[in-house]
C-alpha positions as CSV (number, residue, x, y, z in Angstrom):
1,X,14.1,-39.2,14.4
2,X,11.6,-36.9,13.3
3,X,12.1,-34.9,10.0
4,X,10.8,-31.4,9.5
5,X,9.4,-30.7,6.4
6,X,10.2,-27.1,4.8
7,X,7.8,-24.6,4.9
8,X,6.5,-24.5,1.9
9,X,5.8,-20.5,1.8
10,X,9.8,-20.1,2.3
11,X,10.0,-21.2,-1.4
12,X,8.1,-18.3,-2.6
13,X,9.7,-16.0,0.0
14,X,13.4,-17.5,-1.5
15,X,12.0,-17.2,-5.0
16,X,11.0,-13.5,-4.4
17,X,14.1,-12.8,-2.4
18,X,16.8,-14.1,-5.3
19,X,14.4,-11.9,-8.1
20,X,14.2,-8.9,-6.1
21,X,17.8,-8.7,-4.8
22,X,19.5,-9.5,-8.4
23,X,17.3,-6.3,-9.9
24,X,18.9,-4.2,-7.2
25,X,22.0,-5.7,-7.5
26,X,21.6,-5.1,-11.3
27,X,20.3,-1.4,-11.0
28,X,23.5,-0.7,-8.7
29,X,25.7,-1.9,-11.6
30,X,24.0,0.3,-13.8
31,X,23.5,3.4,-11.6
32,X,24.8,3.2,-8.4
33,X,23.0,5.4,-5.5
34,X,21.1,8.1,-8.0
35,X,17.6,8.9,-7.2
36,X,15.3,8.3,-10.1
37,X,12.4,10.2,-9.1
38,X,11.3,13.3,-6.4
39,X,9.8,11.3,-3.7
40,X,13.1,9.5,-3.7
41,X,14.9,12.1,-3.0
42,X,12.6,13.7,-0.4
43,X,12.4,10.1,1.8
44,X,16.3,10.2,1.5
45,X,16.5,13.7,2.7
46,X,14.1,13.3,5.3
47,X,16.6,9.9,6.6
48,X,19.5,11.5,5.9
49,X,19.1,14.7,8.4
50,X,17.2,13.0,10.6
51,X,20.4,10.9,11.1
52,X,22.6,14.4,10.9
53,X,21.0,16.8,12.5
54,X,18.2,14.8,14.8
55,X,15.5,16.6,13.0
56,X,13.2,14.7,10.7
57,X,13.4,17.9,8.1
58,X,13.4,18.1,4.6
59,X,16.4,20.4,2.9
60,X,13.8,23.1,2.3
61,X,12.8,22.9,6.0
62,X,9.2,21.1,5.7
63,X,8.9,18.9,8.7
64,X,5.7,17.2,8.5
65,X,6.2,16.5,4.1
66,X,5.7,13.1,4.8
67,X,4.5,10.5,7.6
68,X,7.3,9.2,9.5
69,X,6.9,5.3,9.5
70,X,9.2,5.1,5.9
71,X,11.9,7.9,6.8
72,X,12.2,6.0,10.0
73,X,13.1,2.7,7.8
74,X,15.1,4.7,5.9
75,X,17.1,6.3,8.1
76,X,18.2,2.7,9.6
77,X,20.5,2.8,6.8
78,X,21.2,6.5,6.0
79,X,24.2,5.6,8.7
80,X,26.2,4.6,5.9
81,X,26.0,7.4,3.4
82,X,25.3,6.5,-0.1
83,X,25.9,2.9,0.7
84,X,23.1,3.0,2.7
85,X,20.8,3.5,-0.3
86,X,22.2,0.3,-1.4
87,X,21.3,-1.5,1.8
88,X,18.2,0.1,1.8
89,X,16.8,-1.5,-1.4
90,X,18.2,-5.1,-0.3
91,X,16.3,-4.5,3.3
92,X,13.5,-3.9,0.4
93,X,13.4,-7.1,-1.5
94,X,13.6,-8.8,1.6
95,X,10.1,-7.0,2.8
96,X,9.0,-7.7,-1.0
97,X,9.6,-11.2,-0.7
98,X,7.8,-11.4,3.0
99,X,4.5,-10.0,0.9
100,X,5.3,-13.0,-1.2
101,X,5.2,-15.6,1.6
102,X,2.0,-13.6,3.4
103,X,-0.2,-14.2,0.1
104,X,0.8,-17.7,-0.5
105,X,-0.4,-18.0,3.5
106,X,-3.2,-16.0,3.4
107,X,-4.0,-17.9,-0.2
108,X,-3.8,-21.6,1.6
109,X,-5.8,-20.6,4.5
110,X,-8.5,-18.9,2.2
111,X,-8.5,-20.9,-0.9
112,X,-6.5,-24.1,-0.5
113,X,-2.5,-25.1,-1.2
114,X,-3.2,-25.0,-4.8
115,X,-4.6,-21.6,-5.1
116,X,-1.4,-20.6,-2.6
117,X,1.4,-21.7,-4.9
118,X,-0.3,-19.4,-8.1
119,X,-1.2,-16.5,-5.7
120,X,2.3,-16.8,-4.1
121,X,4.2,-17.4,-7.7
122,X,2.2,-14.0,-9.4
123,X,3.0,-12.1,-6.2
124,X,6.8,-13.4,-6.5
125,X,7.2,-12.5,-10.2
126,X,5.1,-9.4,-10.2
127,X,7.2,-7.3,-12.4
128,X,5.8,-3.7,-10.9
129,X,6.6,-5.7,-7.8
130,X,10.3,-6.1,-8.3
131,X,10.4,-3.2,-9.9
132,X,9.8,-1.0,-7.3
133,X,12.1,-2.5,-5.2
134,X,15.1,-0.2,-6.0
135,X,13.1,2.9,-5.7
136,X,13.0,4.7,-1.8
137,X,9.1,5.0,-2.1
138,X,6.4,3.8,0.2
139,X,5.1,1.0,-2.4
140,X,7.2,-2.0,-1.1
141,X,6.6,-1.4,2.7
142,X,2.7,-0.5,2.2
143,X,2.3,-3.7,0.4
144,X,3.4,-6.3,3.1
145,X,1.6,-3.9,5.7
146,X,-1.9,-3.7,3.5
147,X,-1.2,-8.0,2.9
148,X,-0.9,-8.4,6.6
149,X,-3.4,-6.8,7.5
150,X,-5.9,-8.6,5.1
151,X,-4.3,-11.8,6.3
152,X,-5.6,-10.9,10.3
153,X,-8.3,-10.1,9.7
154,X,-9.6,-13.6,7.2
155,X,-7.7,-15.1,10.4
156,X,-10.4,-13.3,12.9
157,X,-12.9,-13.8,11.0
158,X,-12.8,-17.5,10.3
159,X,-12.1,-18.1,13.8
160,X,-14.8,-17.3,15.5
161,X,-13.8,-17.6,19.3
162,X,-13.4,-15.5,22.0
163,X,-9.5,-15.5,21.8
164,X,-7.4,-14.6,18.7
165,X,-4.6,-12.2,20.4
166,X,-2.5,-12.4,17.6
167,X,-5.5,-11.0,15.0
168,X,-6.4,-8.4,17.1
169,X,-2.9,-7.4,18.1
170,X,-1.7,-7.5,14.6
171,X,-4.6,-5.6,13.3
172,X,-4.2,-2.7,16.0
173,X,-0.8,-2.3,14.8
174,X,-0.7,-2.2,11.0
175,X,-3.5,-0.6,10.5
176,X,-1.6,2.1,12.4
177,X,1.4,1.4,10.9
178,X,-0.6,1.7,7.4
179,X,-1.8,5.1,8.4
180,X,1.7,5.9,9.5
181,X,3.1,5.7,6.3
182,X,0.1,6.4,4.1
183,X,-2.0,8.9,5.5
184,X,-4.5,8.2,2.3
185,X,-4.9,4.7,3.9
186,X,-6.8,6.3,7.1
187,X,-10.6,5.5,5.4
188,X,-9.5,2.3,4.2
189,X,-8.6,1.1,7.8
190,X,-11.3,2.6,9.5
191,X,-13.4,0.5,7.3
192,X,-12.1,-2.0,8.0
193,X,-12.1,-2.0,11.6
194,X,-15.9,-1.1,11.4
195,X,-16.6,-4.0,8.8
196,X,-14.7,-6.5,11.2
197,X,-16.9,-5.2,14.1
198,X,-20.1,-5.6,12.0
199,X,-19.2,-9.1,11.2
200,X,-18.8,-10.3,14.6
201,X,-20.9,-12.3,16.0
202,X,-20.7,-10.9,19.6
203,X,-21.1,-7.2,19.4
204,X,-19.5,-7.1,23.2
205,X,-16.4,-8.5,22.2
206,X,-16.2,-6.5,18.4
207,X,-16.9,-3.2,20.5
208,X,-13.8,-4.2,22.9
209,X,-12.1,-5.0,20.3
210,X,-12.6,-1.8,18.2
211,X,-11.9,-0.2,21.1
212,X,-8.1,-1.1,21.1
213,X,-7.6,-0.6,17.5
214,X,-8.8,3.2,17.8
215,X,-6.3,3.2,21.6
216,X,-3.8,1.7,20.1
217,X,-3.9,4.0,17.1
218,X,-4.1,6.7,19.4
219,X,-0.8,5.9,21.4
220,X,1.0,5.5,18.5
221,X,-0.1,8.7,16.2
222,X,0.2,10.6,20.0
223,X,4.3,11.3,19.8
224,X,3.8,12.7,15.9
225,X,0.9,15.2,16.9
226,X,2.8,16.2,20.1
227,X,6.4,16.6,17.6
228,X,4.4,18.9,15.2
229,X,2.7,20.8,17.3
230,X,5.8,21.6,19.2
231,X,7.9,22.1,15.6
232,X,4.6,23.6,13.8
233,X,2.4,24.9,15.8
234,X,-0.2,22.4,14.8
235,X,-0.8,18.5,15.6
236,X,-0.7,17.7,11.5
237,X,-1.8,14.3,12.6
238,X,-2.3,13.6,8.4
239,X,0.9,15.5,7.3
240,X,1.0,18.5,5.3
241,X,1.1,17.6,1.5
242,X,-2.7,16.3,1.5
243,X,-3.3,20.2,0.3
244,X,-0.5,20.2,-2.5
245,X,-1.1,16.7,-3.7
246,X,-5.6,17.6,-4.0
247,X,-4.6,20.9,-5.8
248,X,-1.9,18.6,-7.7
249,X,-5.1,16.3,-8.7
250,X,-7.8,19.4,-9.0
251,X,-5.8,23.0,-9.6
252,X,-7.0,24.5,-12.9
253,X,-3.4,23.5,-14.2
254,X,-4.3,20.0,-13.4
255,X,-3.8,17.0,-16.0
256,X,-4.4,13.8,-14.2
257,X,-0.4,13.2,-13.4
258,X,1.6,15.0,-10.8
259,X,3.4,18.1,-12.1
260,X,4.0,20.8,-8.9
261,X,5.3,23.3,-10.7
262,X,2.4,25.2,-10.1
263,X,4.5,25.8,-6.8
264,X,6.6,28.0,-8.1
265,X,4.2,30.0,-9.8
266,X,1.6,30.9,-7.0
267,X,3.5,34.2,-5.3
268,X,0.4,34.1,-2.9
269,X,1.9,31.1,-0.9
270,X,4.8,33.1,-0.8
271,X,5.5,33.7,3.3
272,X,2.9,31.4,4.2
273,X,3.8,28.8,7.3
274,X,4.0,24.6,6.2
275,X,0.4,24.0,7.9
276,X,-1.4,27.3,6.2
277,X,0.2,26.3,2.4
278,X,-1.2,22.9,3.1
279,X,-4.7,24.9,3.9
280,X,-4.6,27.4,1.3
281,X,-4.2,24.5,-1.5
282,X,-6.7,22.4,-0.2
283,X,-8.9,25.4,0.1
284,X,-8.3,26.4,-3.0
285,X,-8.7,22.5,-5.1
286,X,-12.0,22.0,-3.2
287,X,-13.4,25.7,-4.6
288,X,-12.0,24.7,-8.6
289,X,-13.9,21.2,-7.6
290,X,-17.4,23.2,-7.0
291,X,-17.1,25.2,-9.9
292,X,-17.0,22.6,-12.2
293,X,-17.8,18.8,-11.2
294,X,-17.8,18.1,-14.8
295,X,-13.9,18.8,-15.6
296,X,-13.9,16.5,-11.8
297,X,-15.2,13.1,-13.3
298,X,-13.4,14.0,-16.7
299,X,-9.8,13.7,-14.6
300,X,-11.3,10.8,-12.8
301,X,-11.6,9.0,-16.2
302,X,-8.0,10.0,-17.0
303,X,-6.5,9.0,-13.3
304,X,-8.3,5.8,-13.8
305,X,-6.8,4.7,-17.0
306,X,-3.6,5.8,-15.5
307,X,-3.7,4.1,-12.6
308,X,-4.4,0.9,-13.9
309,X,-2.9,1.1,-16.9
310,X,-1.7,-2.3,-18.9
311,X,1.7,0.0,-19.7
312,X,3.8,1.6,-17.7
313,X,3.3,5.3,-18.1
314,X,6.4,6.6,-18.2
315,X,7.2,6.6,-22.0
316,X,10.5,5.3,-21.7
317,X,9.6,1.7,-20.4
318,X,6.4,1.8,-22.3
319,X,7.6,-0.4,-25.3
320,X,10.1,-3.1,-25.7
321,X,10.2,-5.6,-24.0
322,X,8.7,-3.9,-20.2
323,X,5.5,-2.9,-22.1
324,X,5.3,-6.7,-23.8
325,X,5.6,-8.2,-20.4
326,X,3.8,-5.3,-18.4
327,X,0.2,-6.3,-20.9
328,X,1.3,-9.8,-20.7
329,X,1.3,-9.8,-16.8
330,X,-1.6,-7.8,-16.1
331,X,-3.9,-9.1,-18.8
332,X,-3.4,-12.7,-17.7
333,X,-4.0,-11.7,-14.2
334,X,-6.9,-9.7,-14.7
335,X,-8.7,-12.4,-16.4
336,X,-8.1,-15.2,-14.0
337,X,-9.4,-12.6,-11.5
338,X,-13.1,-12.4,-13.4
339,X,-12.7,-16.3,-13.5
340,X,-11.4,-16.6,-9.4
341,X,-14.3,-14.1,-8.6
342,X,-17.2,-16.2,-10.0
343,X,-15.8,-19.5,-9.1
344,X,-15.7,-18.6,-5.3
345,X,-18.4,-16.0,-5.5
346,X,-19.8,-18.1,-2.5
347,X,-16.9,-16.9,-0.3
348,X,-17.9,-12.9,-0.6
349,X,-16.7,-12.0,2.6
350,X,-13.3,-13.1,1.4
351,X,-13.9,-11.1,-1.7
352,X,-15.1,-7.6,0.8
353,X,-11.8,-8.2,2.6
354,X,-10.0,-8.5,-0.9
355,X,-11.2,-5.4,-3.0
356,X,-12.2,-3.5,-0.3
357,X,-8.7,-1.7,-0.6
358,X,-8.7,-2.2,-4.7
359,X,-12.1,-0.5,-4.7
360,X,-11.2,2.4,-2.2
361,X,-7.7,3.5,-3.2
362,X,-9.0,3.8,-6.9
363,X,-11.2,6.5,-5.7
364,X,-9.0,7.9,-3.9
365,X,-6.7,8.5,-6.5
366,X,-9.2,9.2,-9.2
367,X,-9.4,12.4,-6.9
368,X,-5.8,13.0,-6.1
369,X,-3.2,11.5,-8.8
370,X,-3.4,9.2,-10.9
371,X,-0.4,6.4,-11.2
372,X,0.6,3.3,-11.5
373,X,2.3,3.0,-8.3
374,X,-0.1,3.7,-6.5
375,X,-1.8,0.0,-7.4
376,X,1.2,-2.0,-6.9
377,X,0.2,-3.0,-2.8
378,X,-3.3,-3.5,-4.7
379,X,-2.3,-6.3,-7.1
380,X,-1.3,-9.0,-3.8
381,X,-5.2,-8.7,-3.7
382,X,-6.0,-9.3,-7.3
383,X,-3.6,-12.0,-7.9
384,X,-4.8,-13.9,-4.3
385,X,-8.3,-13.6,-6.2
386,X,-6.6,-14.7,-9.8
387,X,-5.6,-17.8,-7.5
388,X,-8.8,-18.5,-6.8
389,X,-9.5,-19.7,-10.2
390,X,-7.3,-22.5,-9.6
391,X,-8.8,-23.8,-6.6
392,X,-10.2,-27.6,-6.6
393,X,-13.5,-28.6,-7.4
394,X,-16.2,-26.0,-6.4
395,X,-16.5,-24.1,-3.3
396,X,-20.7,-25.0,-2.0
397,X,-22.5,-24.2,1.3
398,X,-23.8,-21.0,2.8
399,X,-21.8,-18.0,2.1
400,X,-18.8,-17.9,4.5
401,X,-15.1,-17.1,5.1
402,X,-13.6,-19.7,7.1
403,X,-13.0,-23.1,5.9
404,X,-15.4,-25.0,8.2
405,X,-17.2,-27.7,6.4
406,X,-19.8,-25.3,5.0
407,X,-17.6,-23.2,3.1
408,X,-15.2,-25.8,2.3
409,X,-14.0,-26.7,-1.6
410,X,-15.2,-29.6,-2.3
């Protein structure tokens, strides 16, 4: 009789799973369905009367606040009332634990099973990581999206042969699905598409290629543009808070964190439509940004540090025992990284693929705000390239991504 061995990634996707599902289970005990922070509130609204009245509306009748992929999740579960928060969070750790299992995988097909079981154990015991599983925000979903879509395309670019459906396929749709639920992921995926294109070695078959990534994109933004142009008067295709969250960033009241009060105090939006607020503040950031580029790269300094942060921000979990284990994580992981980066400096298209999105959402949000959150779907990337300081032997041979002979550890 044949036996079948266990998956080895479903131990890091258990692992993750029992971690993340005891916090929330933990958190429940503790607080039950309340709503820590704004954005939580606003993604439960959003479910919550899309599931009521139909309409995905916020209670102050914004329609287009946020992209719909995560109030679509959401509202899976805002059947069930405040239960459904509860549910929510679980259907959470679960995705948090898929992440998991995708970085050990992408981590043994890049760098080796060794290399998989450290990438896959920091991605399971990522304290940020498990953390924000019991908050309604984007960062849980975004990460196994931006992992996944990594993961296709090391898979279409070590293979190179006419036929890799699944790549292609799965590349068309998250990177869709990324912009769907992060509208600041748009230049990262473009890139990306354009980098996979440039790498090809058959310019016919990148072109086709690119071609269904932009169609496919297309088809799917299509029903959102159409919905807000019907509801708004305007396709919004990006939403309308990019406006509020630059003059968040850049508005002469502007401290590197997110504070809209400023809202309240600005009568001149006062009767103005969703779409034309959204234009007035954007209008408004990019003119305080010409008048002084200085004060510009002086917030970028403080959004950085922000951002990445060894403590959390939020003064309450800075000390104690979250701050000890927040510098202890992060410092340990950050230095394996400098060691994974040399030792398989020979594998740089790996390492584009890696900190393409590192590199490009931390300018991104030393523009807009700066937080921590907004680097938790970044760290999968930095611990796969922490893991790479444990690989075996050396990696030699000419520079490539795949692990044919020439590029193999040896």
């Amino acid at each position: 009789m044949r036996r079948h061995r266990l998956e080895p990634g479903l131990v890091v996707f258990a692992a993750a799973a029992v971690l993340r599902v005891a916090w929330v289970l933990v958190r429940w005990s503790q607080a039950g369905p309340a709503l820590e922070f704004s954005d939580e509130q606003l993604h439960w609204q959003l479910a919550t009367n899309l599931v009521e009245q139909g309409t995905l509306v916020s209670d102050d009748g914004r329609y287009a606040a946020r992209m719909p992929v995560y109030p679509l999740f959401l509202a899976l579960f805002a059947w069930f009332g405040e239960v459904g928060i509860l549910l929510a969070r679980l259907a959470q750790a679960l995705l948090g634990a898929a992440a998991a299992w995708a970085v050990f995988r992408l981590a043994d097909a890049a760098l080796g099973r060794r290399a998989a079981w450290v990438g896959g154990a920091l991605a399971c015991c990522d304290p940020y990581a498990v953390f924000f599983t019991n908050l309604l925000l984007t960062e849980v979903p975004f990460t196994l999206i931006a992992v996944g879509l990594a993961a296709f395309a090391r898979r279409l670019m070590a293979q190179r042969v006419e036929r890799n459906r699944l790549a292609v396929v799965g590349l068309a749709l998250l990177g869709s699905a990324a912009i769907l639920t992060r509208p600041s992921a748009a230049g990262w995926v473009v890139v990306l598409w354009i980098i996979l294109w440039w790498f090809d070695s058959s310019r016919v078959r990148a072109t086709r290629r690119l071609g269904l990534y932009v169609l496919t994109f297309g088809v799917l933004m299509l029903p959102w543009g159409i919905r807000n142009r019907i509801v708004l008067g305007h396709p919004a295709w990006l939403g309308t808070n990019g406006g509020v969250t630059l003059y968040d960033g850049q508005g002469p009241q502007a401290k590197g964190d997110s504070d809209q009060a400023f809202l309240q105090r600005m009568p001149e939006l006062a009767g103005l439509g969703e779409v034309e607020r959204d234009r007035a503040l954007r209008r408004l950031a990019v003119e305080q940004m010409r008048k002084d580029w200085g004060r510009v790269l002086r917030l970028a300094g403080v959004k950085f540090r922000r951002t990445w942060s060894l403590t959390p921000n939020v003064g309450s979990y800075r000390g104690g025992v979250a701050g000890f284990v927040s510098v202890a994580f992060m410092l340990a992981v950050l230095v394996a990284a400098v060691v994974g980066l040399w030792r398989t400096r020979a594998k740089w298209k790996l390492h584009v693929l890696l900190w393409l999105p590192v590199v490009y959402f931390t300018l991104v949000h030393c523009v807009f705000i700066g937080s921590l959150r907004y680097r938790v779907p970044l760290m999968p990337f930095i611990e796969l390239t922490a893991a790479a300081a444990f690989v075996t032997g050396r990696v030699t041979g000419p520079k490539a991504i795949d692990g044919s002979p020439a590029d193999s550890v040896a």
